[in-house]
Residue, then its C-alpha position, 0 to 999 in steps of 0.5 A: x651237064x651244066x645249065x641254067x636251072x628252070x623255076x618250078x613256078x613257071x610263068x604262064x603264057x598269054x594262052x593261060x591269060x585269055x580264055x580260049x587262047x592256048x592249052x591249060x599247061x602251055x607255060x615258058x619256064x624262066x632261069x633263075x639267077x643260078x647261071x652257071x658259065x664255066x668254060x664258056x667263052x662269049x665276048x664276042x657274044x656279049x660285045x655284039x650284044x652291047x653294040x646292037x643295044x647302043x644302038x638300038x637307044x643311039x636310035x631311040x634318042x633320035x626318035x624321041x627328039x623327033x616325037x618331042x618336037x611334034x609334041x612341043x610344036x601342038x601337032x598332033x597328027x605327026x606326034x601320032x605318027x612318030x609315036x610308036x615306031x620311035x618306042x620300037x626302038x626301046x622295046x628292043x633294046x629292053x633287056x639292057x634299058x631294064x638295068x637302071x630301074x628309075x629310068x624304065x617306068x619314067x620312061x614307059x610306065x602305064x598309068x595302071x602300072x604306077x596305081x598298082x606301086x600306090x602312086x598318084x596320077x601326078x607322079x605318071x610320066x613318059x611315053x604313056x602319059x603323052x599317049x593318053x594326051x594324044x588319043x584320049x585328049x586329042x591334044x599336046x597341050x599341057x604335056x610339053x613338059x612331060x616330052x621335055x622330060x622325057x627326052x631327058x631321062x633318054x639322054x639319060x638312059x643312053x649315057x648309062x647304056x656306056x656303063x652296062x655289064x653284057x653277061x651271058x645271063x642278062x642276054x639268056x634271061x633278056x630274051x625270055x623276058x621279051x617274051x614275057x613281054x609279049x605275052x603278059x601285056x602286049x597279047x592283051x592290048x594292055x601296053x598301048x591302051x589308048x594308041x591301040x599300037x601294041x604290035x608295033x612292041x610285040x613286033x619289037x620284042x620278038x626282034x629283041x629277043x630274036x637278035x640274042x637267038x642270031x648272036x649266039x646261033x653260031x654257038x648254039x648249033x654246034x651243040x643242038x642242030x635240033x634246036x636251032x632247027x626248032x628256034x628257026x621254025x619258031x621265030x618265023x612262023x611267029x614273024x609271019x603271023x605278025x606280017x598279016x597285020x602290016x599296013x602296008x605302010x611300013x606299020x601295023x594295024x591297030x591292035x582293036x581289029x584283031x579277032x579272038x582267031x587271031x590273038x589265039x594264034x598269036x598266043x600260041x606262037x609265043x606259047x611254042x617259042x617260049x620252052x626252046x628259047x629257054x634252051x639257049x642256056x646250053x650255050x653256056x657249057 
């Protein structure tokens, strides 16, 4: 039987990450680059996948310009605003924006994530930095030319998109990558620090790798009904979850008045869809 093999050292979830959250041995296990495709015909697959990614950074772009303004023009309360439903659209699409490395972490790089390359706070840029300026500072002032910036690189970003190679393994080991996502960043508050706005990209990664899992449902269940089934499950009680923090006004609630209750259901949500989504890879024989 042919599949992509799993890692023996797994990634651990969320759960491993904050005390109390989920089981000792709750891990997601990632395929290596070992993907073996043979007999698998996926070009429809891998074609849906690079529209809905264009589209996704067609969207990002808009935003972004929109976001960019706000900054440039000092008002602060709608850079606010548009901050975090614009950068929806990039942690959707991540998987494919992840290929050209120099334009990801200008584009979405922490501060602690350019500390920890050795870097100095003078090379920081992006979203991060901007959302600092807005919540920390309270102000726009001083980051135009950061905003300007940043629309650049995602013009940028978007042109390269044009030149992606979709294969079934950027798309199988995309998926679980957003999961990752999930759960080494986004469960902890650590992504948005500042904004406080983490499960707006929690939401947006689960939808992420959701789309791949809808892509290839097709396939996938006429080789495992049970696991379509499973993944089905999975994916909403995940999305429920998430809709008890809606704010009623098309947005999420800050990611500081979650309880230790609530991110350990999260946790364990992520931890239960974790293991059958790396079983896509049987839509590869």
């Amino acid at each position: 039987m042919k599949y992509i093999k799993l890692v023996s050292g797994s990634i651990i979830l969320a759960g491993g990450l904050l005390a109390g959250c989920a089981s000792e041995n709750s891990v997601k296990k990632e395929p290596t680059q070992e993907l073996l495709t043979a007999g698998a015909d996926l070009a429809k697959e891998q074609e849906a996948y690079k529209n809905f990614a264009m589209e996704q950074i067609d969207q990002f772009v808009l935003k972004t310009g929109e976001f960019v303004q706000a900054v440039q023009d000092g008002d602060v309360d709608k850079a606010k605003a548009l901050y975090a439903p614009a950068r929806m659209f990039f942690e959707r699409s991540e998987p494919v924006a992840e290929s050209f490395g120099d334009l990801d972490p200008r584009i979405d790089a922490r501060l602690a994530d350019i500390k920890e390359e050795g870097k100095g706070e003078e090379e920081w840029s992006g979203y991060h930095k901007i959302e600092f300026g807005l919540w920390e500072e309270n102000t726009t002032k001083g980051y135009e030319e950061t905003a300007a910036q940043l629309l650049n690189d995602t013009k940028e970003l978007r042109a390269k998109v044009e030149t992606v190679e979709i294969t079934p393994e950027l798309m199988i080991t995309g998926a679980i990558d957003l999961l990752n996502e999930v759960s080494t960043s986004k469960i902890t508050g650590e992504e948005e620090i500042y904004s406080h706005t983490d499960l707006y990209d929690f939401k947006a990664n689960i939808e992420g790798a959701e789309k791949i899992y809808e892509i290839f449902k097709e396939k996938l269940s006429k080789k495992d009904m049970n696991l379509v089934e499973t993944l089905d499950g999975r994916f909403q009680t995940i999305n429920n979850l998430l809709a008890k923090y809606e704010d009623g006004n098309g947005g999420y609630v800050s990611f500081e008045t979650l309880t230790p209750d609530d991110t350990k259901a999260l946790s364990e949500a992520v931890d239960q869809l974790g293991e059958p989504l790396s079983q896509m890879a049987i839509v590869v024989e």
